[in-house]
C-alpha positions in Angstrom: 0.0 0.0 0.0 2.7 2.2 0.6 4.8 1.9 -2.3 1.6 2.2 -4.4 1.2 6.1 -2.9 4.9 6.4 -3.0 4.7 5.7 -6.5 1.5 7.8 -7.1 3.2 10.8 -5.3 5.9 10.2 -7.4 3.9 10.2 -10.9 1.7 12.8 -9.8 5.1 15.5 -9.0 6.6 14.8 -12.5 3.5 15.3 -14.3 4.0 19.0 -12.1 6.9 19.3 -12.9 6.6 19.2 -16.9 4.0 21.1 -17.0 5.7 23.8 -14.8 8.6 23.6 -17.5 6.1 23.3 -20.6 4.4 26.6 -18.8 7.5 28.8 -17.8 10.7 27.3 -19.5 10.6 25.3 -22.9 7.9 26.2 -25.5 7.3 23.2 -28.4 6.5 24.7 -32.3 6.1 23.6 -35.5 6.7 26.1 -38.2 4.2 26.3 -41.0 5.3 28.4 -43.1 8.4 29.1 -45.6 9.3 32.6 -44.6 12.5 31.2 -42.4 13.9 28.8 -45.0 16.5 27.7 -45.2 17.6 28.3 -41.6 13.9 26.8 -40.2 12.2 24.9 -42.7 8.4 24.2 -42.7 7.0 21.0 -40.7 10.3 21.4 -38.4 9.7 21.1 -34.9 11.6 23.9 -32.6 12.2 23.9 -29.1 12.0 27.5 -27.9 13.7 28.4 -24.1 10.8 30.9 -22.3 13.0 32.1 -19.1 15.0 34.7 -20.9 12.6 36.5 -22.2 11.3 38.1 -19.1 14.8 40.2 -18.9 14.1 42.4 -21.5 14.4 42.7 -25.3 15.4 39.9 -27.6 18.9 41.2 -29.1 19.6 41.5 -32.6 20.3 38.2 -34.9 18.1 35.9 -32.5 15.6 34.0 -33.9 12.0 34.1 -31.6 8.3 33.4 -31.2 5.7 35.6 -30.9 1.9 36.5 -31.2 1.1 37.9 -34.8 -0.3 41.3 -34.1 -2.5 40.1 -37.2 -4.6 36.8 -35.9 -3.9 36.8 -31.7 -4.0 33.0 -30.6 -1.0 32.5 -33.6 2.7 31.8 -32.8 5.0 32.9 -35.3 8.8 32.5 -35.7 10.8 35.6 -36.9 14.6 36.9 -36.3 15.0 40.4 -34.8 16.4 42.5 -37.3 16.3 46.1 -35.2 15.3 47.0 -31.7 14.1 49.7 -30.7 15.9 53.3 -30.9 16.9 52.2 -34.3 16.4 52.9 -37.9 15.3 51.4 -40.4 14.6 51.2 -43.9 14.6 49.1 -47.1 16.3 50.4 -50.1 17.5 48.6 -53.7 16.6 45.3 -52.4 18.6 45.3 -49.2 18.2 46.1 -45.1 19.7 49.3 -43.9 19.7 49.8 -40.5 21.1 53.2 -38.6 22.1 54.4 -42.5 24.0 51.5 -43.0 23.6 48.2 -45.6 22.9 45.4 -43.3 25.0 42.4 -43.5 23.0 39.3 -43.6 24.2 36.0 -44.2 21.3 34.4 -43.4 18.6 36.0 -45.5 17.5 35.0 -49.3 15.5 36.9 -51.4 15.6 40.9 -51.5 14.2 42.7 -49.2 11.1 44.8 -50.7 8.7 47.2 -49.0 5.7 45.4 -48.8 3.0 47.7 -50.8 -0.1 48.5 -48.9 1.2 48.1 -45.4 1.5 51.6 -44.8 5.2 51.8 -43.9 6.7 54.8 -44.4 10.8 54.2 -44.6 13.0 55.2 -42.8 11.6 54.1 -39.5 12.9 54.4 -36.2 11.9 51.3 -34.2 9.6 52.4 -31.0 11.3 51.4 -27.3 10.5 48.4 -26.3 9.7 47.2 -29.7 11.6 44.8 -31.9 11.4 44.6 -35.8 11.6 41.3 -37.3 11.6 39.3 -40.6 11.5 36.1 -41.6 15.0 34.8 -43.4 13.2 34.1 -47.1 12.2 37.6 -47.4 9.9 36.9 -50.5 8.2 34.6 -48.4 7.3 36.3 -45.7 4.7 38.5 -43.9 6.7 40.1 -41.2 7.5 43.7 -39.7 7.1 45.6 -43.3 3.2 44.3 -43.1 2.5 44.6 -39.1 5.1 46.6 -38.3 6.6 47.0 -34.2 6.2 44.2 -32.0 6.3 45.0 -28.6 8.7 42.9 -27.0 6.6 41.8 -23.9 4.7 40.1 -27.2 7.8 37.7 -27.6 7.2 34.0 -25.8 10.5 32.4 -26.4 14.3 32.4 -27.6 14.3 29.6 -30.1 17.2 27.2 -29.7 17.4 24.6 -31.6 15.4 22.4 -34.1 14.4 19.1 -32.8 12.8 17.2 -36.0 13.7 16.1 -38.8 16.6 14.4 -36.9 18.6 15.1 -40.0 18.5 18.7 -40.0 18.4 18.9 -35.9 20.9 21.4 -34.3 21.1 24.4 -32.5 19.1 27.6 -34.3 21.5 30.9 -35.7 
């Protein structure tokens, strides 16, 4: 009788504990779309880390999750490409950010303004805002559609890709 509760106790505190990580730690995605190939391809599954999030801003470069400001209830996966304070704009197919080109390795495709999204270039970034774009720029509807998302928006740092095991690895 004892070992039964012992072991009840003990099922019942690990089903707890996972979803106290599941809640506050580790997020689970899968990406539907294109618009991060080829560093995220669609149908992967991601493993995003929550905890960091709470200190402030996601940097520039990271890859994250977020509510579309478009359709609430939806998890999409961007890189932040400016925070806020900064400029930006989008001129002869490229990213400029501060008056500079923006080197990224990581992006294919030009980078257009999006017409009818009302973005007027150049455009400084609001505080506590982050700008971000999918890598396959012709692919995706990111921060030239929706514009600033407020970084208390963002739900996780995403760290690495867990499935397919052949293209599993650490997110960059």
């Amino acid at each position: 009788m004892r070992r039964a509760l012992s072991l009840a106790a003990a099922a019942v505190l690990a089903v707890l504990l996972v979803l106290l990580l599941r809640v506050f730690v580790v997020g689970l995605y899968v990406v539907p779309s294109a618009s991060m190939e080829p560093t995220i391809e669609v149908g992967d599954l991601l493993l995003g880390e929550k905890a960091s999030v709470a200190l402030g801003a996601p940097p520039v470069g990271e890859v994250v999750t977020f509510e579309s400001p478009e359709s609430p209830g939806t998890t999409l996966v961007k890189r932040v490409v400016v925070v806020g304070g900064q400029t930006v704009d989008v001129r002869a197919g490229r990213l400029w950010v501060d008056g500079e080109p923006w080197d990224e390795p990581y992006a294919i495709g030009r980078t257009e303004v999006v017409s009818g999204s009302g973005a007027a270039y150049p455009h400084v970034v609001d505080e506590g805002c982050v700008w971000v774009m999918g890598d396959n720029r012709e692919a995706s509807r990111d921060s030239r559609v929706f514009g600033d998302v407020p970084a208390s928006s963002v739900s996780s740092h995403v760290l690495l890709t867990y499935w397919p095991l052949d293209r599993s690895g650490l997110v960059r």
